[in-house]
N, C-alpha and C positions, 0 to 999 in steps of 0.2 A: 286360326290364321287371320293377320288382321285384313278389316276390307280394301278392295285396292282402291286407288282416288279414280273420281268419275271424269271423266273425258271434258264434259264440259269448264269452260273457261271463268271464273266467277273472279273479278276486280273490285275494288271499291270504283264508285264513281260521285266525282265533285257535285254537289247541287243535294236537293230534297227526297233523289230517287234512291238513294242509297247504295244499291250493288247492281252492276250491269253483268247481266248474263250474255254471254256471247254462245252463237251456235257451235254445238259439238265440232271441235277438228283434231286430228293427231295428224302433225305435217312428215310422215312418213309410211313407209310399207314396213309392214307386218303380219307373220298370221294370226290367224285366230285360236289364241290357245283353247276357250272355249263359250259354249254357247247354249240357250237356255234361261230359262226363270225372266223371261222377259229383254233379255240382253244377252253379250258379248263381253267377254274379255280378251285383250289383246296390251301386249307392250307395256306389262304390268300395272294395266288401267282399267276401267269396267265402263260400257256405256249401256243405259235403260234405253230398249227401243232397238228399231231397225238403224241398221249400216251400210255405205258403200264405202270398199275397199278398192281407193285407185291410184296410179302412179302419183296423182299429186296429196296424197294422204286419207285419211280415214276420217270419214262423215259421219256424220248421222242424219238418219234418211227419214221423211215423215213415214210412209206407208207405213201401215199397220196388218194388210191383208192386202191377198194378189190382185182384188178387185180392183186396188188403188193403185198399181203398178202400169205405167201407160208413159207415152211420149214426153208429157210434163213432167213426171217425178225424175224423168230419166237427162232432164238438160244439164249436171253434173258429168255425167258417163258421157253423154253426145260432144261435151265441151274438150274431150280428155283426147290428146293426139299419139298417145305410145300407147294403145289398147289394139289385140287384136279378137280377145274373146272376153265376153262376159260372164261368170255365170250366176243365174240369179236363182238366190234359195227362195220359195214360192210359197214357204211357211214347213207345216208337218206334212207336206204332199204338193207331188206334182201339179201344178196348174199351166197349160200351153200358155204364152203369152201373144198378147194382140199383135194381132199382122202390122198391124201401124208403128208399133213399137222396133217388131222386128227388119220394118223397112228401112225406117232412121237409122238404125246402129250399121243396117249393111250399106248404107248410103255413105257411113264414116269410115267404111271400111271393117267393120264392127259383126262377131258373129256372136250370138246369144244362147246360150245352155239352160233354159231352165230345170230345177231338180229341187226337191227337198230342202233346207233350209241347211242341214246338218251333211249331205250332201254335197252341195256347193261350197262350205264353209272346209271338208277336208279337202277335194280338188284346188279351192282357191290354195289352201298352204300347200301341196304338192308343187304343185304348177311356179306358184314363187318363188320354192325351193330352188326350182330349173330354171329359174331366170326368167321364165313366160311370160310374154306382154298379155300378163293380165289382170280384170278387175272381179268385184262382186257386188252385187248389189244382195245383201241378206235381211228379209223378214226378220223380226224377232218371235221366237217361238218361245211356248213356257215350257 
């Protein structure tokens, strides 16, 4: 099977610097067909690294581990107004998320699910199936 193309945006660009890499986006909803070896695939595309999956398209998220999972990583999700649940894969295993984190999202109106990576990644396409105002923010696992 051949490989799918990767998510990020690569243009030429005019001057000495050659190719300008733009940050991962796919400007729609999709689910996740699958997940693992470090990435996601989704929308017959593949992206290396963690994702958030929201009404305004699919990112690519720096975290790498739940440790890094906090208020900051989350001003994407905080910024997003058709969201009623999150849920955020946490890697290969549950991790509670910071109170701080969980304050901001119910501040937006916003309730958060943590769960396993592969977890959150079926519920997310479930839930989208049914229309759900919803997002994910998913760890990449191997």
């Amino acid at each position: 099977m051949p490989e799918a193309p990767v998510v990020d945006e690569i243009k030429p660009a005019a001057g000495p610097r050659g190719m300008e890499i733009k940050p991962a986006h796919f400007p729609g909803r999709a689910p996740v067909d699958t997940y693992g070896n470090g990435g996601f695939r989704f929308a017959e595309m593949s992206h290396r690294g963690s994702i958030l999956c929201l009404p305004s398209g699919i990112y690519g998220w720096s975290p790498t581990s739940p440790a890094e999972i906090g208020v900051s990583t989350f001003q994407r999700v905080l910024e997003e107004t058709d969201l009623e649940i999150v849920l955020v894969g946490t890697g290969a295993d549950l991790v509670p998320l910071p109170d701080s984190l969980r304050k901001a999202l119910g501040e937006k109106g916003m309730r958060a699910d943590p769960m396993s990576t592969g977890a959150a990644a079926r519920t997310f396409n479930v839930l989208l199936a049914e229309g759900r105002a919803v997002g994910a923010a998913l760890l990449a696992v191997d």
